[in-house]
C-alpha positions as CSV (number, residue, x, y, z in Angstrom):
1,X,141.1,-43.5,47.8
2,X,142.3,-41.5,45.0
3,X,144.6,-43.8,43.7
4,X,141.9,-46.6,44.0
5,X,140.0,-44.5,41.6
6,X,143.2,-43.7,39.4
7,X,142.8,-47.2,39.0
8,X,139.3,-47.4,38.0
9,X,139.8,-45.2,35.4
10,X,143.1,-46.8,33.9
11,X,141.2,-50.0,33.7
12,X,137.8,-48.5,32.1
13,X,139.5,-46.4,29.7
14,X,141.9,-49.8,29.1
15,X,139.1,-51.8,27.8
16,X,137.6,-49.0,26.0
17,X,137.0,-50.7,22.2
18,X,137.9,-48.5,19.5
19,X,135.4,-46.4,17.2
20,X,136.5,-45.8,14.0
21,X,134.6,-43.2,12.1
22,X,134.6,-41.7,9.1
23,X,133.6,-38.7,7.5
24,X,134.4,-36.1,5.1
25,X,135.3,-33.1,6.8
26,X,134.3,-30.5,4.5
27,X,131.1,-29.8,5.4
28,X,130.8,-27.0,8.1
29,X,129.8,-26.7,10.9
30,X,128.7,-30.1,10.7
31,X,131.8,-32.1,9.7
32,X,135.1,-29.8,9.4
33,X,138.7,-29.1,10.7
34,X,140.1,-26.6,13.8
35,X,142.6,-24.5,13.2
36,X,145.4,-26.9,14.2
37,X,143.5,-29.4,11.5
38,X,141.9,-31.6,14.3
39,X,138.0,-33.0,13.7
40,X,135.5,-30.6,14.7
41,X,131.8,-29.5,14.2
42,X,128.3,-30.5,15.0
43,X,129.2,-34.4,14.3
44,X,132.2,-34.5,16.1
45,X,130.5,-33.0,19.3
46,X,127.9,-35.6,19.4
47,X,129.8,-39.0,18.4
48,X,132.4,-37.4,21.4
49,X,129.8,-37.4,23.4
50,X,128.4,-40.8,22.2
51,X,131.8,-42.3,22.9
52,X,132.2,-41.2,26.5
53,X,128.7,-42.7,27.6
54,X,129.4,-46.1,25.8
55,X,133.1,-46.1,26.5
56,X,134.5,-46.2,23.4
57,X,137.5,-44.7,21.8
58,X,137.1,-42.2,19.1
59,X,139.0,-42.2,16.5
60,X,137.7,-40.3,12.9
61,X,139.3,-40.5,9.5
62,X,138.8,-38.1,7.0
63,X,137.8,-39.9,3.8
64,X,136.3,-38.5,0.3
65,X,132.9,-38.6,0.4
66,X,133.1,-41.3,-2.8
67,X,135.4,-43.3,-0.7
68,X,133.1,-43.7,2.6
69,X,131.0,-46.3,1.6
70,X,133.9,-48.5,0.4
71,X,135.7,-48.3,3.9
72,X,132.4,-48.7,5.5
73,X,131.8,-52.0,3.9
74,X,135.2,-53.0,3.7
75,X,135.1,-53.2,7.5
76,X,138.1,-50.0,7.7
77,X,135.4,-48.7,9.4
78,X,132.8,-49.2,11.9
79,X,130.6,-46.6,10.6
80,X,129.8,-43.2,9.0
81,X,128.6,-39.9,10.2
82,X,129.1,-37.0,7.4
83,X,125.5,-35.3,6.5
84,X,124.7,-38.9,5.0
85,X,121.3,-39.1,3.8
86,X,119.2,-42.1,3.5
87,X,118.5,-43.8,0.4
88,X,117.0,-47.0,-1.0
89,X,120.3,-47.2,-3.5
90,X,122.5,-47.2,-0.3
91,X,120.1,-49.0,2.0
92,X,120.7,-51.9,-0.5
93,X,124.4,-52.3,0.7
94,X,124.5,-50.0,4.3
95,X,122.4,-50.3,7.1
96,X,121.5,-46.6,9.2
97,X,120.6,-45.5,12.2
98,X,117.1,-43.5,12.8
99,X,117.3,-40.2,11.4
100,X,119.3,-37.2,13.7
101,X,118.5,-34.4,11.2
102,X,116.6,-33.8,8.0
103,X,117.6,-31.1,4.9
104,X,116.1,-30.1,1.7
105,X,117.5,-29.9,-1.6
106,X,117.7,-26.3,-2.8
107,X,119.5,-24.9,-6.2
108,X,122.0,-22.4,-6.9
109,X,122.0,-20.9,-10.3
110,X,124.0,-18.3,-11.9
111,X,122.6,-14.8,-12.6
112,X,123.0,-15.3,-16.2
113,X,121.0,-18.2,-16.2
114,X,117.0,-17.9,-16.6
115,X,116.1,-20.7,-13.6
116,X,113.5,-19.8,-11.1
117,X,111.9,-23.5,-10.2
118,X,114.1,-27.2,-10.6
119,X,111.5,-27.6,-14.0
120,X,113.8,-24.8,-15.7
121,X,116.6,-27.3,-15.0
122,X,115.0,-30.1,-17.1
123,X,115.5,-29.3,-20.4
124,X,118.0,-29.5,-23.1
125,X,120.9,-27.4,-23.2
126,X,121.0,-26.7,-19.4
127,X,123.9,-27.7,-17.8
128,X,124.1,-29.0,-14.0
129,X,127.3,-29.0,-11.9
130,X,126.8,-31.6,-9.0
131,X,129.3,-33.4,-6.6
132,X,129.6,-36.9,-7.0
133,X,127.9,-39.3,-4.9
134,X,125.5,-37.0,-2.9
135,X,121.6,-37.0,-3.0
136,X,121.4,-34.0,-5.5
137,X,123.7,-36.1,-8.2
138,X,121.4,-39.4,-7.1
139,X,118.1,-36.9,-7.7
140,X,119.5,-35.8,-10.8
141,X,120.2,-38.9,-12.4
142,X,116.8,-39.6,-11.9
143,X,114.7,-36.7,-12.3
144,X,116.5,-34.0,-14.8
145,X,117.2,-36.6,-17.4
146,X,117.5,-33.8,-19.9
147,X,120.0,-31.6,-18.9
148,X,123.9,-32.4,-19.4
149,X,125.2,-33.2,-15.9
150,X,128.8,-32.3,-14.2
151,X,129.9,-34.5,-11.7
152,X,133.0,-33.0,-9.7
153,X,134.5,-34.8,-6.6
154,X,134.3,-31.2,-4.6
155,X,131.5,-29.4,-3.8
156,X,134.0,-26.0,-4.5
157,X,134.9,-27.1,-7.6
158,X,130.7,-27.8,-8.5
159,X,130.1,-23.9,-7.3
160,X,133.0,-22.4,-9.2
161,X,131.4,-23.7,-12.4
162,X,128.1,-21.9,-11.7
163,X,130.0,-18.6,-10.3
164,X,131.1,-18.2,-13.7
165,X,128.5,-19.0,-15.7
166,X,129.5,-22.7,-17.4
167,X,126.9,-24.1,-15.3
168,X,123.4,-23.3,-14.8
169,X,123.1,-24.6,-11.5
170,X,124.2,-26.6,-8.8
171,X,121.9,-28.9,-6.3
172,X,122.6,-28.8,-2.7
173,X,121.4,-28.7,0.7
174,X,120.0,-25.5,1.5
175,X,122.4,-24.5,3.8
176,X,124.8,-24.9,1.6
177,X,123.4,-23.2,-1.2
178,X,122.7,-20.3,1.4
179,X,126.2,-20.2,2.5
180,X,127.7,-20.3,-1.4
181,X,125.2,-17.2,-2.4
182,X,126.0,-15.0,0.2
183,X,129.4,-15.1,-0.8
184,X,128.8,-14.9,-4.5
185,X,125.5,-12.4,-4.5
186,X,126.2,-10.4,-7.8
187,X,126.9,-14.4,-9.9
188,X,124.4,-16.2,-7.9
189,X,121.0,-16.6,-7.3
190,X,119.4,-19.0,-4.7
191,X,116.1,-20.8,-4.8
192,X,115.4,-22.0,-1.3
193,X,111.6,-23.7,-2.4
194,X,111.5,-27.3,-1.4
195,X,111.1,-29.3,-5.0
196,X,111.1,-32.8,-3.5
197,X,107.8,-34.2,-1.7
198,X,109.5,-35.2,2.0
199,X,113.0,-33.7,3.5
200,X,115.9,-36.0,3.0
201,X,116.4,-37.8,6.7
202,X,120.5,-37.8,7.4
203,X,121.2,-41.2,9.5
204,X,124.6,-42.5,10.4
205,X,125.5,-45.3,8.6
206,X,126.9,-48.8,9.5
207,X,127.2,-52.4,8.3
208,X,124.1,-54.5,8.2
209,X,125.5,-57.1,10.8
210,X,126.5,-54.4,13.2
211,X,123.4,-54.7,15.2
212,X,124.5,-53.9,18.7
213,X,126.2,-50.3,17.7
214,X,123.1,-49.7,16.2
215,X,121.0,-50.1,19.3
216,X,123.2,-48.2,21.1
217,X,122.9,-45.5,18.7
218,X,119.7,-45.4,18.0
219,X,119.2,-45.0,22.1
220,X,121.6,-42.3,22.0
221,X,119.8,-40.3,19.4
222,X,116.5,-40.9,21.1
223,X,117.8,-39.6,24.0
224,X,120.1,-36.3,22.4
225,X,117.0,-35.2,21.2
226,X,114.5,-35.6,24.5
227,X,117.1,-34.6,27.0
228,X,117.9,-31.2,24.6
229,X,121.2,-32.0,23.9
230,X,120.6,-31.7,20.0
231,X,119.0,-28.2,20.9
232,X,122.6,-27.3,22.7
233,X,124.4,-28.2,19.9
234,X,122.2,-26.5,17.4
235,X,122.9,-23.3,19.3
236,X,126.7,-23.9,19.5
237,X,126.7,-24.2,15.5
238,X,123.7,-22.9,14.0
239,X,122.2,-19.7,15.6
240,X,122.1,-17.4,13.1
241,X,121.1,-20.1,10.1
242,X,117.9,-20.9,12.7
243,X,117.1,-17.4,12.3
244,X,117.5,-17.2,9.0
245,X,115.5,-20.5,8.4
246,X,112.8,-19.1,10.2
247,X,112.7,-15.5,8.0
248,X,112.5,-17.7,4.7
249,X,110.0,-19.8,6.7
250,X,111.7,-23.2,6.1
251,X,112.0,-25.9,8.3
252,X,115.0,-26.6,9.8
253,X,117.8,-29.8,10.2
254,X,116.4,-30.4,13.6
């Protein structure tokens, strides 16, 4: 019997079909890197789990964020999970999955600077640091016409320039900007206040034609979230920013 099952095994995990995911991981805990430098994080977990259920083989690439679109519809890829919200710009060229998590923009200014709301940002002579690509450069572009914009290709490098004072501010998610301030509290200020009218909705993204891999994801989600698997992983990586969320009274990714 148990070689009958040894088997069974062998010849399931034989026809497994691989999964090829990317994502930048330099985004904790959501996307990031173990100790020994293997994938890890709130994304990881769930595509792993994913994976098992529909018997594929998981394997993730670390990609620059500027650079996961490209191997997305270049077919390197089958599909992208790194805190990728959804946009009409993208949705012109990507297809995504129903939203797993939702984040609003919040800012991170330097002492020096005199910036209480995102309409102190929109003038002349303010200067913004942002990292290319993401939904703060795309809200930007569109919305803060007035100030001089920064566009780094690291979300480090974007901070640094508001830590000492060349930049006014840098746009982020909020638990980004949370996690940047308490580590810079004497250069940094952080303004938490939603400034857009809905959250951003983060989806995983995939090629238009991929319709099967999208049904099975979209199932998945729909089920991580009524079985309470989203609220186990949510405790594994974000206790103490729930609590935190809930002090500031802000809603939170899930």
């Amino acid at each position: 019997m148990k070689k009958i099952l040894l088997l069974f095994v062998f010849i399931f995990t034989l026809h497994a079909k691989d999964l090829i995911v990317g994502m930048e991981l330099a985004y904790p805990p959501f996307e990031m890197s173990d100790n020994k430098g293997n994938p890890s994080g709130f994304s990881v977990d769930f595509l792993q789990a994913f994976a098992k259920e529909k018997n594929y083989k998981l394997k993730i690439q670390n990609i620059a964020w500027d650079g996961l679109i490209p191997a997305l519809r270049s077919q390197k890829i089958d599909l992208i999970m790194s805190s990728m919200s959804i946009s009409e710009q993208r949705k012109k060229v990507i297809d995504f999955t129903l939203p797993y998590a939702r984040a609003n923009l919040a800012i991170l200014s330097a002492t020096k600077s005199n910036i209480n709301s995102i309409k102190d940002l929109n003038q002349k002579g303010k200067i913004l640091a942002l990292k290319r690509g993401t939904s703060a450069h795309l809200y930007a572009q569109k919305n803060l016409k007035n100030a001089k914009i920064l566009v780094f290709d690291k979300e480090n490098a974007a901070i640094l320039e508001v830590i000492q004072a060349k930049a006014d501010a840098f746009i982020y998610d909020q638990m980004s900007i949370y996690k940047a301030w308490k580590k810079h509290p004497k250069q940094t200020k952080a303004i938490f206040t939603p400034f857009e009218k809905t959250p951003e909705q983060w989806a995983i993204a995939l090629n238009k034609n991929n319709v099967k891999l999208k049904e099975e994801l979209n199932e998945f989600i729909k089920k991580s979230k009524e079985n309470g698997f989203f609220d186990t992983l949510s405790q594994k990586y974000f206790k103490e920013m729930k609590e935190i969320f809930k002090e500031q009274e802000l809603e939170f990714f899930f």
